[in-house]
C-alpha positions in Angstrom: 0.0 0.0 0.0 2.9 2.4 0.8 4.4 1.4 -2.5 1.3 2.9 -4.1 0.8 5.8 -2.5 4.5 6.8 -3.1 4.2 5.9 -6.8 0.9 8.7 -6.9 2.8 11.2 -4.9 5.5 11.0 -7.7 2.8 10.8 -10.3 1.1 14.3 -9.0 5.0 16.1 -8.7 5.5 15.1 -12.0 2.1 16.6 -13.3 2.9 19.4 -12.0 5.9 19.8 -13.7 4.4 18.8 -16.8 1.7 21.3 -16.6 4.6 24.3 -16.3 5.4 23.0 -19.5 1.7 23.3 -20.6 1.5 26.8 -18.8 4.8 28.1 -21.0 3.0 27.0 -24.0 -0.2 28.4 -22.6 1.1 32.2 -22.5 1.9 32.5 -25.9 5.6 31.6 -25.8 7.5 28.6 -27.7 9.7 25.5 -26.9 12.9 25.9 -27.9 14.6 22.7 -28.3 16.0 22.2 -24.1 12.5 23.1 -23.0 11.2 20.8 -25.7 13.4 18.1 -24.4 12.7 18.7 -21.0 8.5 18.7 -21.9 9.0 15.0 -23.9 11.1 13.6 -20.7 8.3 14.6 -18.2 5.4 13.9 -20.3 7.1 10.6 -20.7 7.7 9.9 -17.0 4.1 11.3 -15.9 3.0 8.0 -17.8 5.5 5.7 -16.4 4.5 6.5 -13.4 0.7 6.1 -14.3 1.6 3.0 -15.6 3.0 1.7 -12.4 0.4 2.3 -10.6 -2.8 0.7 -12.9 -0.7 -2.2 -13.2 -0.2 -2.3 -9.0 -3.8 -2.2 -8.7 -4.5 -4.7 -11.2 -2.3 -7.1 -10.0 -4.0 -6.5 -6.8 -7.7 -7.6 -8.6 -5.7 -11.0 -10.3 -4.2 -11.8 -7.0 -7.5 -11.3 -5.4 -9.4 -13.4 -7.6 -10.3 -17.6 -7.5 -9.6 -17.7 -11.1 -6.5 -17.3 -11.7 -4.3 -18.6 -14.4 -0.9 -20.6 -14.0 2.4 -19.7 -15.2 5.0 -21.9 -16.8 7.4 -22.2 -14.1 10.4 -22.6 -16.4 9.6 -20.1 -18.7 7.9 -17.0 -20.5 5.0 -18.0 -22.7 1.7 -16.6 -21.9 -0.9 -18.6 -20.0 -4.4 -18.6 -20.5 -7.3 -19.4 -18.1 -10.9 -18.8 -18.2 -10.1 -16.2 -15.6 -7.0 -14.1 -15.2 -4.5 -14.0 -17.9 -0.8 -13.0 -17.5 2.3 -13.8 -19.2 6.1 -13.9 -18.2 8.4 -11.2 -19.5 12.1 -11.9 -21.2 13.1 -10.0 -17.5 11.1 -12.3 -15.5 8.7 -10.2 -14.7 4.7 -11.2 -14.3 2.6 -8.8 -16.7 -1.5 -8.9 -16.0 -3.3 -8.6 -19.0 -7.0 -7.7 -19.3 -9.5 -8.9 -21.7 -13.1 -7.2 -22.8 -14.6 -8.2 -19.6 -12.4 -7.1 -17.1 -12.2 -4.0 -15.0 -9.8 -1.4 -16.4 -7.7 0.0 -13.5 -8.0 3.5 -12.7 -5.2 5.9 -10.5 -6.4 7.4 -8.3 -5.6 10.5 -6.3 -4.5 9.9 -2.3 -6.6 12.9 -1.6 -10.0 11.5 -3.4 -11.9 8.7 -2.2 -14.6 6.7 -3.5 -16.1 8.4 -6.9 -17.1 6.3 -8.8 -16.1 6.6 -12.8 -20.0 7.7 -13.6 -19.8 10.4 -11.9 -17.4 12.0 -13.8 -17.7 13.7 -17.0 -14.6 14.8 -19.5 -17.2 17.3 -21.1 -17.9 19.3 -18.1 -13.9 19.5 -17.9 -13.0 20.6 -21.4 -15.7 23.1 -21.2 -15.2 24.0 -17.3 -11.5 24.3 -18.3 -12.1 27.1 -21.2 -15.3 29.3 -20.0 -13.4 28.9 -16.1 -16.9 28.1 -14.7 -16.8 25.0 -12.4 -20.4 25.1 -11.5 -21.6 21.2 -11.7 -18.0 20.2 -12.5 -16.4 20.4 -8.4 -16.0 17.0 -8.6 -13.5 17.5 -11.4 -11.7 20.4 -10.3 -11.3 18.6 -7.0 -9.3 15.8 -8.8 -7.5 17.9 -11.2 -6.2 20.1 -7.9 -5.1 16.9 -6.2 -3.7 15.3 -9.0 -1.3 18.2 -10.0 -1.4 20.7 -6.5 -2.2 23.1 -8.0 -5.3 24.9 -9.3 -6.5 25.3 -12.5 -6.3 28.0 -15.1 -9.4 29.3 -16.9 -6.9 29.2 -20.0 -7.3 25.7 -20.3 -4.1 24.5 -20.3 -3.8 21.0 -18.6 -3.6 17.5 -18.5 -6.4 15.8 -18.3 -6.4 13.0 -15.0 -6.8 9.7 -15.9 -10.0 9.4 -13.8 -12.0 11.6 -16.3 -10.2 10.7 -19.3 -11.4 7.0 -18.4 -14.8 6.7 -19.3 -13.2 7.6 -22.8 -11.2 4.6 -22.8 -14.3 2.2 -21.9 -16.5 3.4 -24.9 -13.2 2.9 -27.0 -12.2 -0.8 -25.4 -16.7 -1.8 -26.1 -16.0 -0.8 -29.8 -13.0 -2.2 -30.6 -13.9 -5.3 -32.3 -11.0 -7.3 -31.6 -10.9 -7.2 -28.1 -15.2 -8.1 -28.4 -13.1 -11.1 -30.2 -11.4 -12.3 -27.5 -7.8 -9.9 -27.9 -6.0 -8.9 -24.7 -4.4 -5.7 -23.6 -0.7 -5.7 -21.6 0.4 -2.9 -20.2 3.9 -2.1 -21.0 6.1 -0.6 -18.7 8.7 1.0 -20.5 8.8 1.5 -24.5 9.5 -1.6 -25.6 8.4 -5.8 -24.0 9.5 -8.8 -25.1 8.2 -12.6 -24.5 8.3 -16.1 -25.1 5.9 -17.7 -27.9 5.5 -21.2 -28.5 6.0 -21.8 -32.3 5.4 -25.5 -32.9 3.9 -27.5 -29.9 6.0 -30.4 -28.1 4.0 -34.2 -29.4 4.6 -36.9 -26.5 4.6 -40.4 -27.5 4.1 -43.5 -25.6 7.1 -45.9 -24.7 7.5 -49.3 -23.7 9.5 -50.0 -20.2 13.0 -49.7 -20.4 12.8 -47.6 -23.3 13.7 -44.5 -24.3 11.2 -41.6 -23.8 10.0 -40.5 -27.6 12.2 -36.9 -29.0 9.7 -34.2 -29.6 11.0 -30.6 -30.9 9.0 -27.8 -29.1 10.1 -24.6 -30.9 9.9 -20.6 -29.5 10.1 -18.0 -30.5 10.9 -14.1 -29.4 7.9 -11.6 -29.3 8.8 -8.2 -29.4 6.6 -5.2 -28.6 7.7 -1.5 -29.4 5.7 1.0 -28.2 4.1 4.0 -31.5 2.2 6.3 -31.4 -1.3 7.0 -31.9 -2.5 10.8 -32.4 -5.2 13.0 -33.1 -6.2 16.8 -32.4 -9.8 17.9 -32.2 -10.4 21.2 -33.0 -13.3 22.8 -31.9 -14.3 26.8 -31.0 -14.9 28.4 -28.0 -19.3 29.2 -28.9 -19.7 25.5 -29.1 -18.7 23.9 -26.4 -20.3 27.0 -23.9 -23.8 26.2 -25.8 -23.9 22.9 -27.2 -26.3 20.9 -24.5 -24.6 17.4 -26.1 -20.8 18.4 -26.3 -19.9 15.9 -23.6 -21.7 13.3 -25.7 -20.0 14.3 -28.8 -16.6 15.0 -27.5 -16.7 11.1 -25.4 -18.1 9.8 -29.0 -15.8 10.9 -31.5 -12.7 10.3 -29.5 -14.2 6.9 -28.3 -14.8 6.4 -32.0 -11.6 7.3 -33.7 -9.5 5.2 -31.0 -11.1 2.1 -31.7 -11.4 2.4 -35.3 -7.8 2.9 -35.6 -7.0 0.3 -33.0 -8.9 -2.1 -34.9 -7.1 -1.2 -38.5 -3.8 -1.4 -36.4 -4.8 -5.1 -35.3 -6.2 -5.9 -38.8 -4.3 -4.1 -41.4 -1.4 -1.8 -40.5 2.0 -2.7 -42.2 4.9 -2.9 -39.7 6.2 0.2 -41.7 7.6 3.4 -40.6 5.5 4.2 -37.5 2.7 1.4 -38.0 2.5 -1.9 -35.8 2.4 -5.0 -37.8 -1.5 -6.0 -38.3 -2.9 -9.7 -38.8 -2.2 -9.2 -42.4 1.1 -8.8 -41.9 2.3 -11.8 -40.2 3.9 -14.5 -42.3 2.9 -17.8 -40.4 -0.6 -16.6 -40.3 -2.7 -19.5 -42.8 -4.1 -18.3 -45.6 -7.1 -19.6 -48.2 -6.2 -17.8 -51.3 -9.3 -17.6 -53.5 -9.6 -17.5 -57.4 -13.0 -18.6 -57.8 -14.8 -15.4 -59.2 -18.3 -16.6 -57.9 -19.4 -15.9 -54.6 -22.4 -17.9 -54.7 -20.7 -20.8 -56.1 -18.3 -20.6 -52.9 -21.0 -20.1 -50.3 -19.8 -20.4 -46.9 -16.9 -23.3 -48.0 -13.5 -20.9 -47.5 -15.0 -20.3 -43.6 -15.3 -23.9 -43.4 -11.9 -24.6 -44.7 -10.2 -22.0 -42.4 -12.2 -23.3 -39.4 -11.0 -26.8 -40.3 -7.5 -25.6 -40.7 -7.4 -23.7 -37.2 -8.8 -27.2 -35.5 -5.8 -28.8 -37.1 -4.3 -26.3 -35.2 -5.3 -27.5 -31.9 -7.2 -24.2 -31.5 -10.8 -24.6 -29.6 -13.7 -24.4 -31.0 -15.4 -22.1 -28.6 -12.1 -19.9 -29.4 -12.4 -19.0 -33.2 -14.2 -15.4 -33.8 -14.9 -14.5 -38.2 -13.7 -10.6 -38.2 -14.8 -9.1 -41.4 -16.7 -6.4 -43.4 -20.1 -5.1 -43.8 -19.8 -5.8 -47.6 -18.7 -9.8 -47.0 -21.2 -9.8 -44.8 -23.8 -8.5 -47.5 -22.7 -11.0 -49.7 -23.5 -13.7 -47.4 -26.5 -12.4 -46.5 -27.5 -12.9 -50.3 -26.4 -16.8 -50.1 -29.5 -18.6 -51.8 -30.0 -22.6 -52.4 -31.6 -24.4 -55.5 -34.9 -23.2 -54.2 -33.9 -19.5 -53.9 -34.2 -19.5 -50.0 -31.7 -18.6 -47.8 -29.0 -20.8 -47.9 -27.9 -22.9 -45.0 -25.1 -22.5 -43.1 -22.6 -24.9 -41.9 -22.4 -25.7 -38.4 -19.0 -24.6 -37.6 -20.5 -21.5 -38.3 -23.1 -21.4 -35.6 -20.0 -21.7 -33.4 -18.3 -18.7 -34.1 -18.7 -15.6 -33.0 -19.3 -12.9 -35.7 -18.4 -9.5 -35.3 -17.9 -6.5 -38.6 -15.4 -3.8 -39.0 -15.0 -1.6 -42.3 -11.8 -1.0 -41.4 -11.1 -4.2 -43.6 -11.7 -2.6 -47.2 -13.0 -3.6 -50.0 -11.1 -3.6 -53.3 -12.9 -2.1 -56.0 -12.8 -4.8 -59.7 -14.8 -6.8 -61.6 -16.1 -8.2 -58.7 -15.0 -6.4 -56.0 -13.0 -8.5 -53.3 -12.5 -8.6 -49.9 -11.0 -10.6 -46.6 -12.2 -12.2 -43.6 -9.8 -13.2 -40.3 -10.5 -16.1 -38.4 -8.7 -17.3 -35.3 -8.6 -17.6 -31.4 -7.9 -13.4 -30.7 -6.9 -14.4 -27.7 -3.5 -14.9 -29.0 -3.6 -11.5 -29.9 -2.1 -8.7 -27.9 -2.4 -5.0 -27.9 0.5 -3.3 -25.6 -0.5 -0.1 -24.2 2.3 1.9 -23.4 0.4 5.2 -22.3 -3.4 5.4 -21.1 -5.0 7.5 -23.6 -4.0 11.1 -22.8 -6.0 13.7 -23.1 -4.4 17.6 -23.3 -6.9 20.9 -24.3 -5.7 24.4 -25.0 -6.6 27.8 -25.8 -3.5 28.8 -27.4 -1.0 27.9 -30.1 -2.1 26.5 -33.7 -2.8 23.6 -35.7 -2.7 23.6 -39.4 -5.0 26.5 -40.0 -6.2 26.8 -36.9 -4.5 29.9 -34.8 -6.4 29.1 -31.3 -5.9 32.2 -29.7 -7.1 34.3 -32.7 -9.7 32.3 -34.2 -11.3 31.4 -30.4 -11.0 27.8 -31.4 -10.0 25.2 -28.4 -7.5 22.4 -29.0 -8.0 18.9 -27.8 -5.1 16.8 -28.7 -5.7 12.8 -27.6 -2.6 10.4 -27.8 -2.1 6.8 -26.9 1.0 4.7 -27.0 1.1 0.8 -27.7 1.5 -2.4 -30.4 0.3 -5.2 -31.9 1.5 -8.7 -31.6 0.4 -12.3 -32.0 1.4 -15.1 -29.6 0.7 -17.9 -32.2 0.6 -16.9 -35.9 -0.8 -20.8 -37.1 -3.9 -19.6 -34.6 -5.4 -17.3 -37.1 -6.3 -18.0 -40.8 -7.0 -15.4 -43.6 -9.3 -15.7 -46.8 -7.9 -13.7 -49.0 -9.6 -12.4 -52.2 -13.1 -13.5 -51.5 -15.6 -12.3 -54.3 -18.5 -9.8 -53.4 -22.2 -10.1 -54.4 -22.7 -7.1 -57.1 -24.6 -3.9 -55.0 -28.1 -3.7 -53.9 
């Protein structure tokens, strides 16, 4: 307990800090490059520090619970349970992950005491922040002042906590489809986490006495996370956000909305280029089904059936596999017709998995048009989150265009730090080029 009340302390001096740096921006003045160096360092350790502590208290909820999964002693592959999940770092160090259901850990101040994340609203603090009127936002203010000591500026130049930036974070995590498919979040210390993954599974054999015990090759492998950055600014003027009734619907909305789509094309389709994480398209050991078959109602539901059987072969479960894919594929199999021109059947394998649609899988325009689906256990999927999503809103400086100050717009830049990687490639399977019913 004194652990984590020291870790906050250091959180809260370091906010401070890191809001001078705000404040310096705030007044109209620039970074030259020491103060911009100085600004990176502290932002960066204000979110080490954060990070500490969320993954304290949710190795506090793991150790607290019944269901909690075991660890290989000699090693670092991850371990799965039908509660907890954690995995083993290259250091040695236990890592809780958490899945869709779990609770996401929230920091919290030593100076407030139970409030509970509902009552808390990041509208009333972007607009409390620019018009300085706190009235119905105390509550907020209250945690702002403990987390940085200090109070707050009617400029609007802060840090948003973590406690208010949070419910933020749950909208994103309920629409990011691949974690509603079974994909789990680590929390990474520093920038970069590394692993054990099992490559090729050991096969025991059975021996007569006196014998010798049957060889079987059990291969790893080395995953490697490095933390990138995703950003966006919202820009947004001054009238609005005093009058708009809905702004703290729309500002929670869009940012919720924009995270998880991106998220989602990270998982999915981002290249391992430049500043991208590598997506599901990019691994090589992934299986594929490679079609060439132009008709879609000739193929029916067979390539799904084909990669189900393949991840079985596997050895993945059954109740594991989730079918990721597109509104348009799922169109198409909506227009799947039989001999009789009523819906067509589907297999049973595909009663058993669960469905979910993103359109951040294109389609490819051509004569037809083509698309993909991803099958697999996305449970052997990870997304390292190097920093919570951060939330930052001024009244000064400029974006593109946009001269705050001048124009009486208000700044909202949002920023989140993570990767993408799979724990076993052969667990997920990829049809490729599947034809698309011609448009309604």
């Amino acid at each position: 307990m004194t652990k984590h009340v020291d870790m906050a302390s250091l959180r809260q001096i370091r906010g401070l800090k890191h809001k001078a740096m705000v404040d310096l921006v705030g007044i109209g003045g620039s970074l030259n490059a020491d103060q911009q160096a100085s600004f990176d360092g502290l932002a960066e350790e204000v979110s080490a520090l954060d990070r500490q502590i969320l993954v304290a208290e949710q190795l506090r909820h793991i150790r607290g619970s019944t269901a909690i999964a075991s660890v290989h002693s000699g090693g670092m592959a991850p371990s799965y349970g039908d509660g907890a999940v954690s995995i083993r770092t290259k250091s040695g160090a236990l890592v809780a992950t958490l899945g869709q259901g779990d609770p996401w850990p929230r920091a919290s101040g030593e100076d407030i005491e139970d409030i509970e994340a509902s009552d808390l609203s990041l509208g009333r603090t972007l607009r409390a922040s620019v018009t300085g009127d706190w009235t119905g936002a105390e509550t907020e203010r209250e945690i702002i002042q403990a987390s940085m000591r200090t109070n707050v500026g009617s400029h609007g130049g802060f840090l948003v906590p973590g406690q208010i930036a949070g419910e933020v974070i749950d909208l994103a995590r309920a629409q990011t489809q691949v974690l509603n498919a079974g994909a789990r979040i680590i929390p990474m210390e520093s920038s970069s986490l590394s692993f054990a993954t099992i490559e090729k599974d050991p096969v025991p054999g059975w021996r007569a006495e006196g014998k010798d015990v049957p060889e079987s090759e059990m291969n790893f492998g080395m995953l490697n996370m490095q933390a990138r950055t995703l950003a966006a600014i919202l820009v947004t003027s001054v009238e609005l956000m005093e009058d708009a009734a809905n702004f703290d619907s729309l500002i929670k909305a869009a940012l919720a909305q924009s995270m998880a789509s991106q998220w989602d094309w990270a998982a999915l389709m981002a290249s391992g280029q430049g500043p991208e994480p590598a997506g599901l398209t990019s691994f090589k050991k992934t299986q594929k089904i490679d079609l060439t078959n132009p008709d879609y109602a000739a193929l029916g539901y067979k390539p799904f059936s084909q990669a189900y059987s393949k991840l079985l072969a596997a050895n993945v479960q059954p109740d594991k596999i989730s079918a990721i894919y597109n509104s348009d594929v799922a169109g198409t199999l909506d227009q799947l017709v039989d001999a009789n021109g009523q819906p067509l059947q589907a297999p049973p394998s595909w009663s058993k998995m669960k469905h979910l649609v993103t359109n951040q899988i294109p389609t490819d325009t051509g004569s037809p048009a083509h698309s993909w689906a991803a099958l697999g256990d996305f449970s052997q999927m990870f997304l390292g989150l190097r920093t919570d999503l951060t939330i930052e809103v001024t009244r000064v400086g400029q974006t593109g265009a946009h001269e705050a100050f001048s124009q009486m717009k208000v700044l909202v830049r949002a920023y989140m730090r993570g990767d993408v990687a799979l724990a076993r490639e052969n667990h997920f399977a990829l049809i490729r080029n599947m034809p698309m019913a011609p448009a309604l």
